[in-house]
N, C-alpha and C positions, 0 to 999 in steps of 0.2 A: 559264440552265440551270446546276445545279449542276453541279461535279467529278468530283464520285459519278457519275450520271447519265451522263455522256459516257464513264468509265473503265468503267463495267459496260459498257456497250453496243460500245465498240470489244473490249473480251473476248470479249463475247457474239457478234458478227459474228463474229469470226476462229474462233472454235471451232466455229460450225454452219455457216460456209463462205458465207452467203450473207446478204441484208440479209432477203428473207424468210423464212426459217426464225428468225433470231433474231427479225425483228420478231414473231412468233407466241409464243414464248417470252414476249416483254414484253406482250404483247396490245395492240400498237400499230400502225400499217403503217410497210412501208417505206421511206417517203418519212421519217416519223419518225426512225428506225434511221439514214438517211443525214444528214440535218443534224445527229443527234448527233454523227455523224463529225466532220462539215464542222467544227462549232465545237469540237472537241479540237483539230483539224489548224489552225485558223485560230488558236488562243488560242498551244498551241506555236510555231505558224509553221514547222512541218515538215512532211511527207508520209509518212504513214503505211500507207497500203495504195493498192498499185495498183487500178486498177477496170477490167475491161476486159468486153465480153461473154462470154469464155472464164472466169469467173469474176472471185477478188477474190486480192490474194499481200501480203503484207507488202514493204514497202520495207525495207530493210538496219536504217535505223532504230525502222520498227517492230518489226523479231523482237526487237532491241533490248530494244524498250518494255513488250514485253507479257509478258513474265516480272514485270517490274516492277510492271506492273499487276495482274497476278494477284494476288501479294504482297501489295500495298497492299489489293484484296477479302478474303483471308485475315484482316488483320491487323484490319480494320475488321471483320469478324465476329467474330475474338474476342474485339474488344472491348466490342463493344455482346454476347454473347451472354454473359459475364461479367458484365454487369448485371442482362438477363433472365431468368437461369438460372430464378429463383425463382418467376418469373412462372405463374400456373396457368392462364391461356392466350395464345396464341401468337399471333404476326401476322409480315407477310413473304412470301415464296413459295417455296412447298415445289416442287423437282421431281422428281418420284419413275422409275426403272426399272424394269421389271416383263416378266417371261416372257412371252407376248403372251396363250395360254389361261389364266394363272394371273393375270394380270394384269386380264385383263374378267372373270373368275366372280368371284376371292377378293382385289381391292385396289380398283377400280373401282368396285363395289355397293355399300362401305363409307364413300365419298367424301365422301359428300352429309352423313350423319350427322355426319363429324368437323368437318367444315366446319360446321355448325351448333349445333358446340361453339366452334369457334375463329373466327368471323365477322370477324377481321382478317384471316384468314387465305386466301393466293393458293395454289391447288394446280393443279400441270402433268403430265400423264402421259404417259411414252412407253411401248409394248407391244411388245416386238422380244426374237425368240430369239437372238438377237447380244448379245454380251458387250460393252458398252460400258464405254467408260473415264470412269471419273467425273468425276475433276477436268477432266482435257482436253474433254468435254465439256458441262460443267457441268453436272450432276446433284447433288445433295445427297445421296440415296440409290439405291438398287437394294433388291432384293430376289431371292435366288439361291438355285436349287436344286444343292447340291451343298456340297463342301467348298470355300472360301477360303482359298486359299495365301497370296495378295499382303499379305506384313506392312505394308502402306504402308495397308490397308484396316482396320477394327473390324467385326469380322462377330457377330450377337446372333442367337443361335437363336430360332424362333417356335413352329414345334413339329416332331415326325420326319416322317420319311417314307423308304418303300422302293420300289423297282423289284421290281415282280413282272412272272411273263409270264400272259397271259389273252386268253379271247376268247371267244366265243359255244356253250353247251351243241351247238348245231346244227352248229358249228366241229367239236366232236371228236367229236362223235359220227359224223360224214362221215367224218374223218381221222383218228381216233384220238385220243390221250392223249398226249404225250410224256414216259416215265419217265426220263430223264437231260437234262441242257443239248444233248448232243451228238444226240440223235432230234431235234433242230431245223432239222436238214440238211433231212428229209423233210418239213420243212412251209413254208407260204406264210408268212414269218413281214415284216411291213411294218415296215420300220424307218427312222428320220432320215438322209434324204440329207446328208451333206457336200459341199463344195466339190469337184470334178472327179467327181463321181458314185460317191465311195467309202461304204460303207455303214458304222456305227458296228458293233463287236461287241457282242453281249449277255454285261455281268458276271456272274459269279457266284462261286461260293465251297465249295469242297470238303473237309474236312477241315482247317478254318480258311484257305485259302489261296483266294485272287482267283484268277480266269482269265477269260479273254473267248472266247465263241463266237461265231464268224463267222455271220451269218444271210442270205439270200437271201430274196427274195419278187418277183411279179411288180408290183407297188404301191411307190413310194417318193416320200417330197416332203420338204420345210425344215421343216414346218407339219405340230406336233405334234396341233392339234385336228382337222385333217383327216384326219392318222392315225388319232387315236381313233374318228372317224366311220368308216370303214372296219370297224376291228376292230369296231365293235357293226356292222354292216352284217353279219358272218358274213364279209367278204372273205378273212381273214387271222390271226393272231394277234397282238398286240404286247406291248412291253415297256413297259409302264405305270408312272406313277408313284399310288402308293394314293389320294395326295389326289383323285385325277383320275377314281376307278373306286369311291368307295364306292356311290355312289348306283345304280348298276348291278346293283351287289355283292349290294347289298339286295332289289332289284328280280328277280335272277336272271335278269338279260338276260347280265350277263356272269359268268363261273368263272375262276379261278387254276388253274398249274396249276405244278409245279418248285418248290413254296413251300419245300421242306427244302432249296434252294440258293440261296436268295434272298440278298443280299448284306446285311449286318446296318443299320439303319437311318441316315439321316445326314438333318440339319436343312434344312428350308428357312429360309434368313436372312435378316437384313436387312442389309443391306450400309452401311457407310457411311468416307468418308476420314476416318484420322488426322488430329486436331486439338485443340487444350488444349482448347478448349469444347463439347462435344454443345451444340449450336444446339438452344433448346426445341422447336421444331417440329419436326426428327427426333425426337427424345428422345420426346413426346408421343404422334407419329406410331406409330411402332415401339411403344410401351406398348400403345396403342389397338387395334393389329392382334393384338397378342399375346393379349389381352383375348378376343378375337373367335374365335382360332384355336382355343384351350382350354378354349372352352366345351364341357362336357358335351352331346354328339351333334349338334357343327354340322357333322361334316365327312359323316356320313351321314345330316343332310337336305338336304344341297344336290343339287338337282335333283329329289327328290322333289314330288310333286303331295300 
């Protein structure tokens, strides 16, 4: 067994906390995952991670090791992707992050196609509305709606996108219309639970200036696509992102409604960590998706029949 080989995979365990979840990662089993252990710890002649049923912990020497080891993956990507750069297709394994609903319509469907450009190529996808950390979990990229702060990140726009509020002609015709952010007090308005059951405000923007209105509804959950099912259901109204609501839009199942306080547009991106070499396979990856995004009217046929 190579060197490479036992250093990824003692990374790979200690980052995803368990032998299976990394072995899924390498599309190998467990029992694999664990004798790459074995022979890092046997070749050093040290102990590395405790192993107990209550999980798996680093020995003293391993916390040690594993910065070390990181390093050494770092250094060995930039130097084989320093070769590659040139390359016009890509091989390796992509693993990508992805919003969970934006993730299975507009990154998931597209899979298969780029894979059968790049046929060396290994792709892994996680779908979670939780903000993962990339390097600490090994990811090569994400894909993010919003702005990216963390300068330790390179963030490459794909294309805009806004938060409007909306919901079903049947919605306001029951309840009315809401002409200001603050008439939202009086509606069912369903919005993304947080941690301890606090409710997110709805931004907006008044004479150039942000503000957040507090919103209430009798409907709340983590799980933005079952939100949306609600608000086309008539339950409620939400606060949507456009990518998520053209086909409706068109369809005139759902209306906007506040558009003159809408907050002015910001990028969904593709995320990926600072490093002297863009690794062909993000670099490709991210071009391809960009390609797709900006094509003339694919964001208002998706979901159309």
């Amino acid at each position: 067994m190579d060197r490479y080989t036992e250093i990824r995979s003692f990374v790979l365990v200690t980052e995803k906390g368990s032998f299976a979840a990394a072995a899924l990662v390498e599309g190998v089993t467990p029992v694999v995952m664990g004798r790459r252990l074995d022979a890092l710890e046997q070749r050093l002649g040290v102990r590395l991670m405790h192993r107990s049923t209550r999980g798996l912990t680093l020995t003293a020497l391993g916390e040690q090791f594993i910065e070390t080891c990181r390093q050494l993956l770092r250094d060995f990507d930039i130097a084989e992707n320093s070769i590659s750069a040139g390359r016009s297709t890509v091989r390796g394994h992509l693993v990508v992050s992805a919003p969970a609903a934006f993730g299975r319509s507009h990154v998931a469907p597209h899979a298969p196609a780029f894979k059968a450009i790049n046929p060396e190529l290994k792709m892994s996808f996680n779908f979670t509305d939780s903000v993962v950390d990339l390097v600490r979990e090994g990811y090569d990229m994400s894909i993010r709606i919003g702005e990216v702060q963390d300068p330790n990140y390179v963030a490459v726009p794909l294309f805009p996108n806004r938060r409007v509020v909306c919901g079903t002609p049947e919605y306001f015709e029951r309840y009315g219309v809401p002409r200001t952010p603050e008439d939202l007090s009086h509606h069912n308005c369903l919005a993304f639970n947080l941690q301890g059951g606090q409710q997110r405000g709805w931004t907006f923007q008044r004479d150039g200036k942000l503000f957040a209105v507090r919103v209430d509804g009798d409907l709340a959950c983590n799980d933005g696509e079952l939100l949306f099912g609600w608000v086309k259901q008539g339950l409620g109204i939400g606060w949507r992102s456009t990518w998520e609501i053209q086909a409706e839009l068109k369809r005139g199942e759902l209306v906007t409604v506040l558009d003159e306080f809408a907050v002015r547009s910001y990028p969904i991106q593709a995320v990926y960590p600072q490093q002297h070499y863009l690794p062909a396979k993000i670099r490709h990856f991210i071009d391809y998706l960009k390609g797709i995004y900006n094509a003339p009217g694919y964001w208002e046929k998706q979901g159309l029949s």
